[in-house]
C-alpha positions in Angstrom: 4.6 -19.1 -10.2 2.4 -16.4 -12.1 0.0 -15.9 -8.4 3.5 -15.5 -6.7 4.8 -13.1 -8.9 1.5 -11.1 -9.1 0.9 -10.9 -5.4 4.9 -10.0 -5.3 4.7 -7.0 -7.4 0.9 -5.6 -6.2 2.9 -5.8 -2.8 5.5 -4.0 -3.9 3.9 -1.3 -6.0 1.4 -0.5 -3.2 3.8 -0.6 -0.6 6.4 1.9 -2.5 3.2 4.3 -3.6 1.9 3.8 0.5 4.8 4.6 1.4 5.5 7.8 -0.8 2.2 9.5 -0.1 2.6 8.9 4.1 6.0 10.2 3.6 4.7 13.4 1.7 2.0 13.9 4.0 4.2 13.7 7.1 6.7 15.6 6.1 4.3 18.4 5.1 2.6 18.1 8.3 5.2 18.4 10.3 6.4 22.0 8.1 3.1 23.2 8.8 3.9 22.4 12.7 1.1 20.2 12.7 0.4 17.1 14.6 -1.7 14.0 12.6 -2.3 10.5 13.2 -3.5 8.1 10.0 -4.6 4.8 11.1 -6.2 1.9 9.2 -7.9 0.3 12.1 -6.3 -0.2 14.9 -2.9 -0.3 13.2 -1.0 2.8 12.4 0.0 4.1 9.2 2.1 7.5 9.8 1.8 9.3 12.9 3.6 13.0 13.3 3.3 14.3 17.4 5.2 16.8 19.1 7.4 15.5 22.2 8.7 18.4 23.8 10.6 20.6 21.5 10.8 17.9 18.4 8.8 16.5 16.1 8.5 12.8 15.8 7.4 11.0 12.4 6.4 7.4 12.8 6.1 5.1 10.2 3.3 1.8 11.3 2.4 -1.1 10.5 -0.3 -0.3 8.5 2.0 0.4 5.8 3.0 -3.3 5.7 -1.0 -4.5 5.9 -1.6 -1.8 3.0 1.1 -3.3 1.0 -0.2 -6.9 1.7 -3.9 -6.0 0.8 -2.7 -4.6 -2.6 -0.7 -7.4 -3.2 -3.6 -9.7 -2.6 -6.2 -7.5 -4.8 -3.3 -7.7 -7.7 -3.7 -11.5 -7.4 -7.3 -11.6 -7.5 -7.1 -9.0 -10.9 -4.7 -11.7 -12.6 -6.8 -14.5 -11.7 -9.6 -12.9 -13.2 -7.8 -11.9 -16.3 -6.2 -15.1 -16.9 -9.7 -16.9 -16.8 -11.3 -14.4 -18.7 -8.1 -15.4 -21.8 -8.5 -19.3 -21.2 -12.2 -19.0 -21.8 -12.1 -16.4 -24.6 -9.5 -18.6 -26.2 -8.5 -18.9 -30.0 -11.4 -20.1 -32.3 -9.8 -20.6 -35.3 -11.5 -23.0 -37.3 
């Protein structure tokens, strides 16, 4: 239950953060009529293009394999921390 709930919340931390800074970068793009295109790979993160007289922000799926990939790096911190306790231990005599 403690791997579940630290992969939960890594996925949701970096997935709300992710999703904040592609937000703030799009939308300052797009006021500085500029066109961008983040990928990780070939998945998309935040895309902002010009289609005729509007300008499109798209949000990928990049976002979602960000969020996982935190999520699984949050799990790998706790797993080391919690061995790192059991081993230290209390030696009380």
């Amino acid at each position: 239950m403690r791997s579940l709930k630290a992969f939960l919340l890594g996925t949701l931390a970096v997935g709300i953060v992710g999703y904040a800074v592609a937000a703030a970068l799009a939308v300052s793009a797009q006021a500085a009529g500029r066109t961008i295109d983040i990928r990780l790979g070939p998945l998309g993160i935040v895309m902002v293009a010009t289609e005729g007289a509007a300008k499109v922000i798209t949000f990928g799926a990049g976002l979602l394999v960000l969020a996982v990939a935190g999520g699984v790096l949050n799990l790998a911190a706790a797993a080391v921390i919690r061995r790192r306790a059991e081993r230290a231990g209390d030696h009380v005599d």
